[in-house]
C-alpha positions in Angstrom: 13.0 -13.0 -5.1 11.5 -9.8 -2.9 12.5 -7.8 -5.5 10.5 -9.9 -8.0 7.5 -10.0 -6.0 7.3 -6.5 -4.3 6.5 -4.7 -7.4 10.0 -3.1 -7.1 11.5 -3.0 -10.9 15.2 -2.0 -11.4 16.0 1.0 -12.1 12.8 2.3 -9.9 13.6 5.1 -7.5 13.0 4.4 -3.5 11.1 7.4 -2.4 13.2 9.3 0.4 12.3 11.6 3.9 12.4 14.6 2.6 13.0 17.8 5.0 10.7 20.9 4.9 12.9 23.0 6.7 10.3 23.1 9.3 10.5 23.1 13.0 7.8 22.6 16.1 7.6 22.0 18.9 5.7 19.0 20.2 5.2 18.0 24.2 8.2 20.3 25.1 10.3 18.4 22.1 12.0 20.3 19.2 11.3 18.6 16.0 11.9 19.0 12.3 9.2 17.7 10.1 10.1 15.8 7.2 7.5 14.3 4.3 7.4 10.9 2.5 5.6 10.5 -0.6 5.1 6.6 -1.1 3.0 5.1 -4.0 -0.3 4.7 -1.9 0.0 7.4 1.0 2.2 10.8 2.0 3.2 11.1 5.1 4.6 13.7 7.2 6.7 12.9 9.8 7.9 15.3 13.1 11.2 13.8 14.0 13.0 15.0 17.3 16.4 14.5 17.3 16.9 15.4 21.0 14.4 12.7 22.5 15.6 11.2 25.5 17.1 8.0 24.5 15.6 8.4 21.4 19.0 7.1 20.0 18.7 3.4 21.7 14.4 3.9 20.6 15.5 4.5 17.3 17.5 1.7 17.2 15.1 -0.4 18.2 12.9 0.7 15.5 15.4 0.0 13.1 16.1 -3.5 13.9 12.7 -4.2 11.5 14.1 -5.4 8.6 12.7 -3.3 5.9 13.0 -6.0 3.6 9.7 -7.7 5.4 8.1 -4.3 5.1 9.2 -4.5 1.2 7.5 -7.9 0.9 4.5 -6.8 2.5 4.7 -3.9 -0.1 3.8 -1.5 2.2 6.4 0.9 0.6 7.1 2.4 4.2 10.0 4.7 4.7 13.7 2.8 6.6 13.7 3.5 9.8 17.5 4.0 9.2 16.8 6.7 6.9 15.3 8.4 10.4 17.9 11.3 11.8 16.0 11.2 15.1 13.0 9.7 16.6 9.9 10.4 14.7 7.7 11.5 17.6 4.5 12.5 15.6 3.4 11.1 11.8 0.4 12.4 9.7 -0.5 9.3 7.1 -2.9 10.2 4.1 -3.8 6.9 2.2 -5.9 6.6 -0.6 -6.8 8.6 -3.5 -9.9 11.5 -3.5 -13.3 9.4 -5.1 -11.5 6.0 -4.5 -14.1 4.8 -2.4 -13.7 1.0 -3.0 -9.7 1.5 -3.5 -7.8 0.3 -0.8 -7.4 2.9 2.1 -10.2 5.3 0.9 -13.4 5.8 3.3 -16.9 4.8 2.0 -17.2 8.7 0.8 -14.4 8.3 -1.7 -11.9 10.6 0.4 -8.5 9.8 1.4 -8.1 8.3 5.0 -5.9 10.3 7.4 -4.2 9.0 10.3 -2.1 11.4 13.1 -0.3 9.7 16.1 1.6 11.2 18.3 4.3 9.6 20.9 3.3 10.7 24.8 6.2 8.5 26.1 8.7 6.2 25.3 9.9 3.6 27.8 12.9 1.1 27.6 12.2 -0.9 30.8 11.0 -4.8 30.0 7.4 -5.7 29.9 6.6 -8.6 32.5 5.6 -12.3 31.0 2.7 -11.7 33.7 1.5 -9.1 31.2 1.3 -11.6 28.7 -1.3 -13.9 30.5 -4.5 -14.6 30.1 -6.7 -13.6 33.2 -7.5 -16.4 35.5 -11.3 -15.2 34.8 -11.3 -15.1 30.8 -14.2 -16.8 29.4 -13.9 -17.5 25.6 -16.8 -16.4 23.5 -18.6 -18.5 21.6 -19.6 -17.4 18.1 -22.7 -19.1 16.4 -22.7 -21.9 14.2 -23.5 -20.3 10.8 -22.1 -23.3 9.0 -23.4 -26.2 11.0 -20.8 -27.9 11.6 -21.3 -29.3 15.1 -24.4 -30.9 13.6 -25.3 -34.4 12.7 -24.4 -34.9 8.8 -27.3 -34.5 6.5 -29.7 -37.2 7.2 -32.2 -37.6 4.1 -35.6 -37.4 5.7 -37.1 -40.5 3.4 -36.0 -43.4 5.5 
């Protein structure tokens, strides 16, 4: 049923990390850079193999069942396809004068996103982190609708 739905037909190729042959170094990290060419955005990927515990990182990563990405139809690359930790990724979406197409800016030119990884931690993340301050006050948006109002009331009694 994924299959059906995610625009995948048989027989169609998945598109693969390909390598360059290219190597930099990024915050004191050897990398190879790698490209991906999906259906709605390239990518370019900087993956260091050597990353401290990049293995167990990785691994994480890879516990995403790409089938969910598949559904979503996002086309992204496996993470088990990854021969290291991808430390920095260059993502060009859209098509040049696709301005109302998805991922395009309002000038009709492709979107480009760069991140970068500054650190990688395995350590657990407190609950505490997860609560809501004791001093949150919830914002309350306008009633554009009305519909905390009394119901219509014609005015000719």
């Amino acid at each position: 049923m994924l299959n059906k739905f995610s625009g995948n037909k048989a027989g169609s190729e998945k598109a693969r990390l390909t390598p360059t042959g290219q190597r930099e170094m990024i915050n004191g990290y050897d990398t190879e850079q790698y490209t991906y060419d999906g259906p709605d955005f390239k990518a370019t990927y900087w993956i260091a193999p050597n990353y401290p515990n990049g293995a167990a990182v990785l691994t994480q990563l890879q516990s995403i069942k790409s089938e969910f990405w598949d559904a979503a139809n996002t086309k992204m690359p496996d993470f088990r396809d990854f021969p290291g930790l991808p430390i920095r990724m260059r993502m060009i979406v859209g098509k040049e004068n696709a301005a109302a197409g998805h991922g395009a800016s309002a000038t009709g030119h492709p979107t480009e996103i760069t991140s970068t990884v500054t650190g990688v931690s395995l350590d657990s993340i407190a609950d505490n982190q997860f609560a809501v301050p004791a001093d949150f006050k919830e914002t309350k948006l306008p009633d554009i609708f009305n519909k905390t109002t009394n119901p219509f009331v014609s005015p000719n009694p």
